[in-house]
C-alpha positions as CSV (number, residue, x, y, z in Angstrom):
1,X,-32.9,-1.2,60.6
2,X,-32.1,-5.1,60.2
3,X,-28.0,-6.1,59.8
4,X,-27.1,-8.1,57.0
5,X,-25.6,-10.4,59.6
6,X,-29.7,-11.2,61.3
7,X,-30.8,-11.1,57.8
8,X,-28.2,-14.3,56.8
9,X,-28.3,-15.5,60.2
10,X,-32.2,-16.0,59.3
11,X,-31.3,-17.9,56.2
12,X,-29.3,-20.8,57.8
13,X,-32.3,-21.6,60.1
14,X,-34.0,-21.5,57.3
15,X,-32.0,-24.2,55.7
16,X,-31.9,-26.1,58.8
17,X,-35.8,-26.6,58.4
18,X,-36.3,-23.9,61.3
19,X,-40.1,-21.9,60.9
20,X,-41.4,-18.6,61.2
21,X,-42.4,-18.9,65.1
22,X,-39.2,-21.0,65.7
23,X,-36.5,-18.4,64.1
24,X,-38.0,-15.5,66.0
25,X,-38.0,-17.2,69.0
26,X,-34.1,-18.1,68.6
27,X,-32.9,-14.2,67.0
28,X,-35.6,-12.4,68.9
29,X,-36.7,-10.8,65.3
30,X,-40.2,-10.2,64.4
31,X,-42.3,-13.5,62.8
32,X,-43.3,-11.0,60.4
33,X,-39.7,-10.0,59.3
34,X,-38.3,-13.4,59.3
35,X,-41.6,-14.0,57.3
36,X,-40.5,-11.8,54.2
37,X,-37.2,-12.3,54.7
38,X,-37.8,-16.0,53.7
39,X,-39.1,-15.2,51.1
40,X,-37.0,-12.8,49.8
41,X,-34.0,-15.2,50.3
42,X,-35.5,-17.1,47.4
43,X,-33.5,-15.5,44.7
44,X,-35.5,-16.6,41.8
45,X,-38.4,-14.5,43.1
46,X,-35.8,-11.4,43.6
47,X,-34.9,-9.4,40.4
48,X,-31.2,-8.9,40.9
49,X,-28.3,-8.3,42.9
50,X,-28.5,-4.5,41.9
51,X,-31.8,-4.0,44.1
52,X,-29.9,-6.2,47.0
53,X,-27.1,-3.9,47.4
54,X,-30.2,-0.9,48.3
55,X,-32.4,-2.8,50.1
56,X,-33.2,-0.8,53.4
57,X,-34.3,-3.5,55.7
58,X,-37.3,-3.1,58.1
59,X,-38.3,0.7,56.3
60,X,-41.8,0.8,55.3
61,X,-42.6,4.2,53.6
62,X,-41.0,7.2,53.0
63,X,-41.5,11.1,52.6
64,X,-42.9,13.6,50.3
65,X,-38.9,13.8,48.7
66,X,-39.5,10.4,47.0
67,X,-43.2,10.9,45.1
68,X,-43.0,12.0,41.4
69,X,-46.5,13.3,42.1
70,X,-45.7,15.6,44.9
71,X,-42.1,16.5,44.3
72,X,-41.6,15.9,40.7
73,X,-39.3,12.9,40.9
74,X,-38.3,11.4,38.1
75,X,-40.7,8.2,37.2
76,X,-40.0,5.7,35.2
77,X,-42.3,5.4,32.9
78,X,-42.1,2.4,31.3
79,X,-42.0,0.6,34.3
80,X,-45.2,2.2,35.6
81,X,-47.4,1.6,32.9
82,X,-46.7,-2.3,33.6
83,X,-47.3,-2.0,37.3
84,X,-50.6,0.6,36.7
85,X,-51.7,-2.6,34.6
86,X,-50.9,-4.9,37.1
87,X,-52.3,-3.0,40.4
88,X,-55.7,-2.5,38.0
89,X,-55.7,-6.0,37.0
90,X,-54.9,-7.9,40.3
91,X,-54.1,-4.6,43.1
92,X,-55.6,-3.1,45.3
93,X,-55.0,-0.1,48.0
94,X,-55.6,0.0,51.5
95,X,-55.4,3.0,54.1
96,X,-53.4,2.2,57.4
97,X,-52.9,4.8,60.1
98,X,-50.8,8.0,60.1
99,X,-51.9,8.3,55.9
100,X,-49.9,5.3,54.9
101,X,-51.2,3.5,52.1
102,X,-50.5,-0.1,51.7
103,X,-50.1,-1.6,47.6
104,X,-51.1,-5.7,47.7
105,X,-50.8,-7.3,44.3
106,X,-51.9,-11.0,43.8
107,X,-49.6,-13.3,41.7
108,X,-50.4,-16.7,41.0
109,X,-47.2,-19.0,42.6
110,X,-47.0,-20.3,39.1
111,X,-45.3,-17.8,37.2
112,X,-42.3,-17.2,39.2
113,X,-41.2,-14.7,36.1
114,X,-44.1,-12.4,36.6
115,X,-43.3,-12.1,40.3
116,X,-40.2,-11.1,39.6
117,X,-41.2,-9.0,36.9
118,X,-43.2,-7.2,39.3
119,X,-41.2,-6.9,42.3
120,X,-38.7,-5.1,39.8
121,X,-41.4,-2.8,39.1
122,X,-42.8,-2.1,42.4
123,X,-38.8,-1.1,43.0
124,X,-38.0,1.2,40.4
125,X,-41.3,3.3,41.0
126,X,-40.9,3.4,44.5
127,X,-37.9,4.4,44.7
128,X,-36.7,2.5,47.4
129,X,-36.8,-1.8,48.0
130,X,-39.6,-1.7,50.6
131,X,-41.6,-5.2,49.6
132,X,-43.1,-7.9,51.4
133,X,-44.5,-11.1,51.2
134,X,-47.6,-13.1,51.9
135,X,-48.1,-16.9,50.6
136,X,-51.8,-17.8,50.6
137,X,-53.3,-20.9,49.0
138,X,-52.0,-20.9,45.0
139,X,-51.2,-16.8,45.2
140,X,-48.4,-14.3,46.6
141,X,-49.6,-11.5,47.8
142,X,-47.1,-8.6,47.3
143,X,-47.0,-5.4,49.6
144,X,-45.4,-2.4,49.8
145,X,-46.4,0.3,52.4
146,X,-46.0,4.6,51.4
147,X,-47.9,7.7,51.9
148,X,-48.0,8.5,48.3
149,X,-49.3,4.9,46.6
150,X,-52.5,7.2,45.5
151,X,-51.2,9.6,44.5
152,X,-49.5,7.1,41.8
153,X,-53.0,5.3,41.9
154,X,-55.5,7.8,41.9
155,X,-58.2,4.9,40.6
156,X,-57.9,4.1,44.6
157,X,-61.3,4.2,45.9
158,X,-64.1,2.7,47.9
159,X,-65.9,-0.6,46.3
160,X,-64.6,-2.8,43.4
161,X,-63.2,-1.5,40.9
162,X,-65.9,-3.3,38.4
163,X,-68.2,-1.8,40.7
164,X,-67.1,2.0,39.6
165,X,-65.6,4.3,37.0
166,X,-62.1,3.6,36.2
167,X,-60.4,6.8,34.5
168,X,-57.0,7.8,34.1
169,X,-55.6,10.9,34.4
170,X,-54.0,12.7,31.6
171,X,-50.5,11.7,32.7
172,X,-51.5,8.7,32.9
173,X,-52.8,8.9,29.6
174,X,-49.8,10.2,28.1
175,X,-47.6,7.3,29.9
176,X,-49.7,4.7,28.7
177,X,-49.8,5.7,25.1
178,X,-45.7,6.3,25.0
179,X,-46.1,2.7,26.3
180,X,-48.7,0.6,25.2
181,X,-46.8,-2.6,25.0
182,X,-45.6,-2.0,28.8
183,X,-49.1,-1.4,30.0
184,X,-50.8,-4.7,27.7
185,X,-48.3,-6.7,29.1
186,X,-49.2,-5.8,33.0
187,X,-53.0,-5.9,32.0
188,X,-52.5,-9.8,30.0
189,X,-50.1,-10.8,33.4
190,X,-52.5,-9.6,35.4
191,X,-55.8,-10.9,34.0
192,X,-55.2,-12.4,30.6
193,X,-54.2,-15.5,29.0
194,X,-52.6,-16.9,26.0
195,X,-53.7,-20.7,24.6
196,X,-55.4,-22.1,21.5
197,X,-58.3,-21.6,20.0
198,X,-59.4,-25.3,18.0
199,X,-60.8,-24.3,14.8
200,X,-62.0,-27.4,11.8
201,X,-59.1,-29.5,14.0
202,X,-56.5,-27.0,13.4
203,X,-55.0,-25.2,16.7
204,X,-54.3,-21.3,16.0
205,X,-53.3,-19.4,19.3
206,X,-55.2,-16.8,20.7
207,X,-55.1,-14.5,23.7
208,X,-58.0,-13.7,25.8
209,X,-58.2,-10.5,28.1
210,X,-61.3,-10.9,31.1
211,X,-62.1,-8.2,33.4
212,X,-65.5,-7.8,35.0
213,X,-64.4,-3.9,34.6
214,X,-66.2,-2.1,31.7
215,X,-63.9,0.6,32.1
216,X,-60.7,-1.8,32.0
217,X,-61.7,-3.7,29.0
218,X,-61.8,-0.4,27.5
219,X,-58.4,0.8,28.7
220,X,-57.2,-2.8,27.2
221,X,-58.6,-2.2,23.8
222,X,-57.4,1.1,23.8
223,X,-53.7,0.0,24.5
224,X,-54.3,-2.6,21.8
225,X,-55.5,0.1,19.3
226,X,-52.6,2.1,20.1
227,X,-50.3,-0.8,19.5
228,X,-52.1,-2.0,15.9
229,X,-53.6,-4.7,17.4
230,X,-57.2,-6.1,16.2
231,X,-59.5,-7.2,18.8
232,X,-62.9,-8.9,19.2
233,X,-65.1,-8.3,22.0
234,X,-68.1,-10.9,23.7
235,X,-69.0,-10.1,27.0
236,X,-66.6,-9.2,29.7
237,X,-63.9,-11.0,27.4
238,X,-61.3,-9.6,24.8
239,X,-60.1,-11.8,22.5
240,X,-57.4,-11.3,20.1
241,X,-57.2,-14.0,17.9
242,X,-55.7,-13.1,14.0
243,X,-52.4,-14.6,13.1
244,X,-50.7,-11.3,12.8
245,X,-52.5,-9.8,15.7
246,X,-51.1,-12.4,18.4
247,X,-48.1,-12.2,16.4
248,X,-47.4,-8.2,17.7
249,X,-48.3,-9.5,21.2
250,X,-46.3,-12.2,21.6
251,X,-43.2,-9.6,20.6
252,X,-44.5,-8.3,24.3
253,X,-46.2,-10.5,26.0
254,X,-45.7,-14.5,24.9
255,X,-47.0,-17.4,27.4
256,X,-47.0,-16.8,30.4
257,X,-43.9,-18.1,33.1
């Protein structure tokens, strides 16, 4: 486990205009660790100083004592049913060795908000601050490796998700629909969009939901149903377009930042 001392010791060569390769070379720390430490030193992408004063350095995953699946942890279930929405809309799970699974979530750079929004979720539900970093061209990827991501994800499974059935179980079921505001704003971060809709030369906003998922564009009209929401379907688009419909979600959703 890192010192707090290597971890600010990392973010003055990082100020000094210092890279990846450059830093490791002078502290003798891991490219990869002075990698998401950069990141993480950017404290508009970090949800607070709460998660700060936890944050275990270097760990990766943890055992059975920390699943609410296996042990019976408490979850938090309101901040689940945003990152279920979110790992459905734009997640994915991969197997690594010794039964580790690893949770990547693509964010789009833009909405520095949602990243945050996010990361706080990813923390709560895990337990523990165990997140990484990867910048690609116009996205974040967010990571977090544990042995028990599927049994939190149980969709996990081989293809694309469009490609198969998507089903939740009945906790799931009974999370989402104590939360249906939670889990429409993860699946509208995630894959959705909020703009105007030009009608006779009048603009009236609208949201649109797109997911190449059958079974996802169900789960998202479900969630609306649950939450009073009207909706129109065409194609492998939702659209949600009434005055007082977008209205009710912009009490939980709004533009997105």
């Amino acid at each position: 486990m890192r010192s707090r001392e290597e971890f600010d010791q990392v973010q003055r060569l990082v100020e000094q205009g210092l890279n990846d390769c450059q830093i490791s070379r002078a502290t003798g720390i891991a490219r990869t660790t002075v990698r998401d430490w950069r990141l993480k030193g950017r404290e508009d992408w970090w949800p607070g100083k709460g998660f700060e004063d936890h944050w275990r350095r270097g760990a990766r995953y943890y055992d059975d004592s920390r699943c609410p699946v296996c042990s019976r942890r408490s979850l938090d279930s309101r901040e689940y049913a945003y990152l279920l929405a979110m790992y459905l809309g734009d997640g994915q799970l991969s197997p690594t060795p010794r039964g580790v699974y690893k949770l990547r979530i693509f964010l789009d750079q833009r909405y520095i908000a949602i990243i945050a929004e996010c990361i706080r979720s990813v923390v709560v539900v895990h337990g523990r601050d165990s997140i990484g970093f990867i910048e690609r061209e116009e996205c974040v990827e967010l990571y977090s490796y544990w042995k028990h991501w599927s049994c939190l994800f149980p969709q996990h499974g081989p293809g694309r998700k469009h490609e198969r059935r998507i089903r939740l179980t009945e906790w799931q079921r009974e999370i989402v629909s104590a939360h249906p505001d939670r889990f429409l704003r993860g699946l509208v971060h995630s894959d959705g969009w909020r703009g105007v809709n030009r009608v006779n030369g009048t603009d009236y906003p609208r949201y649109q939901f797109k997911n190449e998922s059958f079974d996802i564009r169900g789960l998202f009209t479900w969630a609306c149903d649950l939450s009073g929401v009207g909706w129109r379907s065409s194609g492998n688009t939702i659209s949600v377009a009434r005055f007082e419909d977008v209205l009710k979600l912009d009490l939980v959703v709004g533009p997105k930042a």
